[in-house]
Structure formats: C-alpha cells, structure tokens
C-alpha positions in Angstrom: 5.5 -7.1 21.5 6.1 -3.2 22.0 5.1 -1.6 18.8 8.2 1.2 18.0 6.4 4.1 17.1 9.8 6.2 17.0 10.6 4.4 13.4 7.5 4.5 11.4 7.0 7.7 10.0 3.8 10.5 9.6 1.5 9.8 7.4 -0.9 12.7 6.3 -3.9 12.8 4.0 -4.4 15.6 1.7 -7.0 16.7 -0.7 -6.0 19.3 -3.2 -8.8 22.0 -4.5 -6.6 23.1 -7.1 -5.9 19.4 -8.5 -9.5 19.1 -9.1 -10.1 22.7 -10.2 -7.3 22.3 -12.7 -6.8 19.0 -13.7 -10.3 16.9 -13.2 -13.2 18.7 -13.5 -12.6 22.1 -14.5 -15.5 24.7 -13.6 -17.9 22.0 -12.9 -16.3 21.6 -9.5 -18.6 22.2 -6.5 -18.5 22.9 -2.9 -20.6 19.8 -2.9 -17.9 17.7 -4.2 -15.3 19.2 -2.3 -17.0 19.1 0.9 -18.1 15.1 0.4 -14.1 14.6 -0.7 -13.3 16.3 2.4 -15.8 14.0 4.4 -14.3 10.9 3.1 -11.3 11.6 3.6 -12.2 12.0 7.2 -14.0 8.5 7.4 -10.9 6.7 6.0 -8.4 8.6 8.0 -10.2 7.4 11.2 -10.7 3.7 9.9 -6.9 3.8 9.2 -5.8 5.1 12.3 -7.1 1.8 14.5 -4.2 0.1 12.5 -1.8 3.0 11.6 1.1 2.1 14.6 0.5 -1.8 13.8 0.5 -1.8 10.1 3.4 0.7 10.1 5.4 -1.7 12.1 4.5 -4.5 10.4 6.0 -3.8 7.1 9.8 -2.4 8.7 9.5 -5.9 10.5 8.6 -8.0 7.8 10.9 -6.5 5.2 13.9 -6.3 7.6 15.3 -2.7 8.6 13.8 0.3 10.2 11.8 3.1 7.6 13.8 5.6 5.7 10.9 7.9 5.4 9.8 9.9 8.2 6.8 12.2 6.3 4.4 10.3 3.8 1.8 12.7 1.7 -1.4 10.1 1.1 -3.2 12.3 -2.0 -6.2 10.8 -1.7 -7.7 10.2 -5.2 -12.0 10.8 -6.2 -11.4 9.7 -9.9 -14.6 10.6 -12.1 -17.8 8.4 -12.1 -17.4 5.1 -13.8 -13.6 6.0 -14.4 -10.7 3.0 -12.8 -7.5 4.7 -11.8 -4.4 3.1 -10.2 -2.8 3.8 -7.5 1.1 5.0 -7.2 3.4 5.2 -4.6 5.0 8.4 -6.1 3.5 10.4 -5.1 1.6 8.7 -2.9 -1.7 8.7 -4.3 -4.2 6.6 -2.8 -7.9 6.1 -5.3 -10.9 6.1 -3.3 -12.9 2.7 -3.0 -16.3 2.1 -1.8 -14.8 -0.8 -0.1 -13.0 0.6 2.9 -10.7 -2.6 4.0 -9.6 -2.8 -0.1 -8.5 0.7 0.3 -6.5 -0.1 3.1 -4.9 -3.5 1.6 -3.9 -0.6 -1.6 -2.8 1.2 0.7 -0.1 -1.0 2.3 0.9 -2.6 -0.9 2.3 1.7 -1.9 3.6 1.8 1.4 5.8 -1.0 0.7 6.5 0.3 -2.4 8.0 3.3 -0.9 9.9 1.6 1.7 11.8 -0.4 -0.8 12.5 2.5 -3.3 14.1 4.5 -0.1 15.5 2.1 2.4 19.4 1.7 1.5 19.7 -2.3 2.1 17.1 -2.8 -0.8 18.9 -0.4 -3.3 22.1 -2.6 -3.3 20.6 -5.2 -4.4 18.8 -3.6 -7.1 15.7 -5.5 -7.9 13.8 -5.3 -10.8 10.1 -4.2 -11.4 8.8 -7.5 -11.0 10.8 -8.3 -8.1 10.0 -5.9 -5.7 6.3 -6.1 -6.5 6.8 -9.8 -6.4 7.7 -8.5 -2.4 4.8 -6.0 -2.0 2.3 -8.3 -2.9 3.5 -11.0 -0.7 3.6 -8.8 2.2 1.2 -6.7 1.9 -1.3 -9.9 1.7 0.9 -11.1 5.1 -0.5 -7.9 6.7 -3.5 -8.4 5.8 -4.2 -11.9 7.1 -2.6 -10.6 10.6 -4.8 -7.5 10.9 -7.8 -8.8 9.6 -7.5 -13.1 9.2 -7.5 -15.4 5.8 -11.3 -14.8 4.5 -10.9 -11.2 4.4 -7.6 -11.4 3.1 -8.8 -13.8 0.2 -11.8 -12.0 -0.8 -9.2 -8.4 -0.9 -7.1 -10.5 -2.5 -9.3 -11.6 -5.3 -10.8 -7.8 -5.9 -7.2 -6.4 -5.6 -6.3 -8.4 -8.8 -9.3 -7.0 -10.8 -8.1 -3.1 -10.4 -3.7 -3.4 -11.0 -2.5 -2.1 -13.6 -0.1 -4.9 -14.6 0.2 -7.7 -17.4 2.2 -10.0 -15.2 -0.6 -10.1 -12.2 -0.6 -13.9 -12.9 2.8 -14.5 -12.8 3.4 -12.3 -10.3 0.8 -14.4 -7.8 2.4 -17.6 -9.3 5.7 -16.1 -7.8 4.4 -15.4 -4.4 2.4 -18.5 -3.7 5.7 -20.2 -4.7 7.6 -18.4 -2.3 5.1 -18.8 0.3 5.6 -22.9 0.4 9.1 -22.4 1.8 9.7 -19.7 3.6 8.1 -18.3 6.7 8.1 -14.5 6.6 7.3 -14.1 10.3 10.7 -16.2 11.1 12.7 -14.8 8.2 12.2 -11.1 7.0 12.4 -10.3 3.7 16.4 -8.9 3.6 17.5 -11.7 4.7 15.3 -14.2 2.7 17.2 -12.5 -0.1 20.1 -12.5 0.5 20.1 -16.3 0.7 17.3 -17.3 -2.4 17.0 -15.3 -5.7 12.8 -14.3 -6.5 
C-alpha cells in the first residue's frame, strides 16, 4: 500500500551545546565531544531515515487515527560513561546506544507514547500509566517484527527490558503476550480493539 506521507509528521534531531555545557559536563566539555555527538547524530539520522515514512505510518495505522503532531524535537541524549539513562517522550529525548536497531525500537516505543498523549480518540478514554504502555510495548514490538522480522525483534526485545525504567516490566509483557493470543493488530487497530475489550 501507498505510504501517506501528508499525516506523519517532521521529525528533527537536535544536539544542544548549552545542555551539555550547563547541565552535564560543565567546563570539561570539548570540541572533541561535541564534534563526535554531532557525528552520531548524523549516523543515526541516516539509519533512521531508510524507515522514517514506513515506521511513521506504521504506528497511525496500527493505533487507529491519523497523527496529531506535525513537528517532533528527537534530543538526542550522550549520557556520561558508565551512566544508564531513560528515555522520555516529553520531551522527546532519545539516549544514545551503541546498538543502533535498539535505539530505533526506543525510539518508536516514545513515538507511540506521544501519539497517545496528543491524539484526541485516546484522551477520552483516559487510560492509565500502565495501559498505554501496555499499548506501546505491544506495538512498538509489532513494528519491529515488520521492519526488521522475529529474531531481531526478540533479541531487541530482550535488551529493551534490561534498560526501562519500570517495576511492572513483567507484568506489563505478561499483559501484552496475553493480548497477543487473541487479537490480530494488523486486522484490528488498536482504537477499535478498545473500544470492544478492556487491557
């Protein structure tokens, strides 16, 4: 099928000097570190525009209306050595990962995130906490097995679960293999799957 491009909306990446200057590192900030930040960013942005258009498309299609959002800020994130952050969706900020394809499955799983909190059909049915990440995990992981196929989405899967920040990750994956058994996302998007079954 045609993707809709006219829907999804700009996504840009942004590295902020000042964040770091500020906030991070202090004085001990470098060129060096700002130019291999920069240089990253770069090498991400390009691996994440092959699936940009498809991903985009993806998650309007699988969670049931059109985006809300048409300009996204990705902050992408160069936490200190041996230092775990977590990703947010507001604002977006995106922590860097040796591991390209992980970065990208984070990635989606804020995206979705964001769709939810803005889209208008989500926000009257006021979902908890759980709930909607209950709904990013599930499609995000969906994604993931279309772009890339089940052994990479396992082995993302598995390394995903190491770095959130939640105590419910069990029972959140409990929830969505669950769900998974009877319902058929690519057949049933996710509005109307709830308005018919309660997560």
């Amino acid at each position: 099928p045609k993707l809709n491009t006219k829907s999804i909306p700009k996504l840009q990446f942004v590295v902020s000097l000042a964040f770091y200057e500020h906030f991070i590192f202090g004085h001990s900030f470098s060129k060096v570190k700002l130019e291999f930040f920069l240089k990253q960013t770069e090498n991400f942005e390009k691996f994440f525009k092959n699936y940009k258009a498809k991903l985009l498309n993806l998650i309007q299609k699988y969670l049931g209306s059109k985006w809300s959002e048409k300009n996204i800020e990705i902050h992408l994130f160069f936490p200190p050595s041996n230092q775990e952050f977590p990703s947010i969706a507001h604002p977006l900020l995106l922590c860097w990962k040796r591991d390209k394809y992980l970065m990208l499955h984070i990635l989606v799983h804020e995206l979705i995130h964001r769709y939810i909190f803005y889209d208008k059909n989500f926000n009257k049915l006021k979902l908890s906490s759980f709930q909607v990440e209950v709904i990013s995990t599930l499609v995000a992981d969906k994604i993931i097995r279309t772009l890339f196929g089940k052994a990479v989405a396992i082995r993302l899967c598995k390394n995903f679960t190491k770095i959130i920040k939640t105590d419910d990750i069990k029972t959140i994956f409990m929830a969505v293999r669950e769900i998974e058994d009877g319902w058929n996302l690519k057949k049933m998007p996710v509005l109307h799957y709830l308005n018919k079954n309660i997560i």
